[in-house]
C-alpha positions as CSV (number, residue, x, y, z in Angstrom):
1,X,-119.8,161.7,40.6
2,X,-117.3,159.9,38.8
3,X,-117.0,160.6,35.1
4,X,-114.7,159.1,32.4
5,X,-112.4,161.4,30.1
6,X,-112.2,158.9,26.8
7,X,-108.9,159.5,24.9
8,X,-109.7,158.6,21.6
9,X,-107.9,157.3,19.1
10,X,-105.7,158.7,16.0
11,X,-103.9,157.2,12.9
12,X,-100.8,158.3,15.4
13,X,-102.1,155.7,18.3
14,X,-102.9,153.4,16.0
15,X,-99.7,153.1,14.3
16,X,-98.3,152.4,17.9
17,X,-96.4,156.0,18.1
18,X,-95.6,157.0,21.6
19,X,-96.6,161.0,22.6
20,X,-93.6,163.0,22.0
21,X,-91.5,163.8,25.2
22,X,-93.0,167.3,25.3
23,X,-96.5,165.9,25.3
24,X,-95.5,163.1,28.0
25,X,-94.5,165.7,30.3
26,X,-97.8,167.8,29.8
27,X,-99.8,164.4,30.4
28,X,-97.7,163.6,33.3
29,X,-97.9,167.1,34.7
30,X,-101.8,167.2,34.3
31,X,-102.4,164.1,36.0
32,X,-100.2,165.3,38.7
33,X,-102.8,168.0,39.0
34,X,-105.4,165.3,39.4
35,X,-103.9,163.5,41.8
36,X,-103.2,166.4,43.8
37,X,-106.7,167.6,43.7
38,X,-108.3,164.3,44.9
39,X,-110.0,163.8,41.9
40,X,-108.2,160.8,40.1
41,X,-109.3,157.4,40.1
42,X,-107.5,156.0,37.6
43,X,-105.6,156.6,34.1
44,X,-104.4,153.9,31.6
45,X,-103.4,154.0,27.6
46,X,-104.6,151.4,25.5
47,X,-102.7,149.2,22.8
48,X,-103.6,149.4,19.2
49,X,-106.8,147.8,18.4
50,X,-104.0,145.7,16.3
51,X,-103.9,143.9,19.5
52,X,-107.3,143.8,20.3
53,X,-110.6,142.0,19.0
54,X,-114.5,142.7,18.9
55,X,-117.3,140.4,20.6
56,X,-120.3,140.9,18.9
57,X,-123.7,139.8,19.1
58,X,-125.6,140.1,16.0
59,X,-128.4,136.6,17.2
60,X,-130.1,137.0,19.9
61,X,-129.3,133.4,22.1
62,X,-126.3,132.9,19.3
63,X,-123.2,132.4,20.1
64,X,-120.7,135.5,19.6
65,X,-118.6,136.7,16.8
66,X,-115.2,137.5,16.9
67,X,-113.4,139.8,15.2
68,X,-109.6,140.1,15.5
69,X,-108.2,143.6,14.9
70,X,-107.2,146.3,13.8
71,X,-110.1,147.7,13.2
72,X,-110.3,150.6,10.3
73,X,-112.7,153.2,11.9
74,X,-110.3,155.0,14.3
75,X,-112.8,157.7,15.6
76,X,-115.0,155.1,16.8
77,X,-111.8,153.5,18.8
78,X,-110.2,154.9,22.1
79,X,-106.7,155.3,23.0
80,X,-107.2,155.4,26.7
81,X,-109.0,157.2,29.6
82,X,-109.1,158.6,32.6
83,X,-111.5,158.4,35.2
84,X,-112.2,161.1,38.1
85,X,-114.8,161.2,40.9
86,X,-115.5,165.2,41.1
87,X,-118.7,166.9,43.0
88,X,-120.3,168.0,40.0
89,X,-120.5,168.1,35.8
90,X,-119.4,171.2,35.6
91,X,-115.9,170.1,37.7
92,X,-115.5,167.6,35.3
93,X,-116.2,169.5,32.2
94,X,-113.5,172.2,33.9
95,X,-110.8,168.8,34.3
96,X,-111.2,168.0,30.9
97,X,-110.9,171.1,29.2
98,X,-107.4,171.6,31.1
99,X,-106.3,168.0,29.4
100,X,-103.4,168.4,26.9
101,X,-104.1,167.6,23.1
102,X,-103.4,163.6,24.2
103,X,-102.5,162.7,20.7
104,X,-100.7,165.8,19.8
105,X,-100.6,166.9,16.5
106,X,-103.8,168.6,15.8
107,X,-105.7,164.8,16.1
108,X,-106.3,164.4,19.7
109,X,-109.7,164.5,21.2
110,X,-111.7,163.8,24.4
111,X,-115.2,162.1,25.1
112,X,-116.4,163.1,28.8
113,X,-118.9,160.5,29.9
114,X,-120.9,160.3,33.2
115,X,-120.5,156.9,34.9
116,X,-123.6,154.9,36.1
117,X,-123.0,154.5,39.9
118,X,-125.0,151.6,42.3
119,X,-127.4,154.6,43.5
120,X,-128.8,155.7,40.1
């Protein structure tokens, strides 16, 4: 079952601040763990939505919008993610409660989403 540990973002990530060295070496440590178990599939961070932009759709058969960012709304952005293939939710739920705060300072928090695979 592969699932997807969503990192979202902060003001912290947004502002382009880098983790601390203390909370690098927790991240690094923990995937370490991951790897070791089996269980990672991959892991990336994500530039500020200062670099990024926003397709939308809002007419049916239209042609798209584009927004350029940064966007304002930072809890509805993500920072990066991490996705595992474990046996069950329950495995996953255990991964991603042993993450490290991944923004540090009392702002960081995790999404855990089930991925649709071919056979559902």
């Amino acid at each position: 079952m592969l699932f997807m540990l969503v990192v979202k973002a902060s003001r912290n990530s947004e502002a382009g601040n880098l983790p601390s060295p203390e909370l690098m070496e927790a991240m690094t440590k923990y995937n370490e763990e991951l790897v070791k178990a089996g269980v990672r599939v991959m892991a990336k961070g994500l530039h500020p939505s200062s670099n990024g932009l926003r397709i939308s759709y809002p007419k049916p058969g239209e042609k798209p919008v584009i927004t350029e960012g940064p966007f304002t709304e930072s809890k509805e952005l993500i920072a990066g993610f991490i996705l595992i293939d474990v046996k069950s939710r329950e495995e996953a739920i255990g991964w991603a409660i042993r993450m490290p705060d991944p923004q540090g300072h009392g702002e960081g928090q995790i999404e855990l989403r089930q991925v649709f695979q071919a056979t559902e």
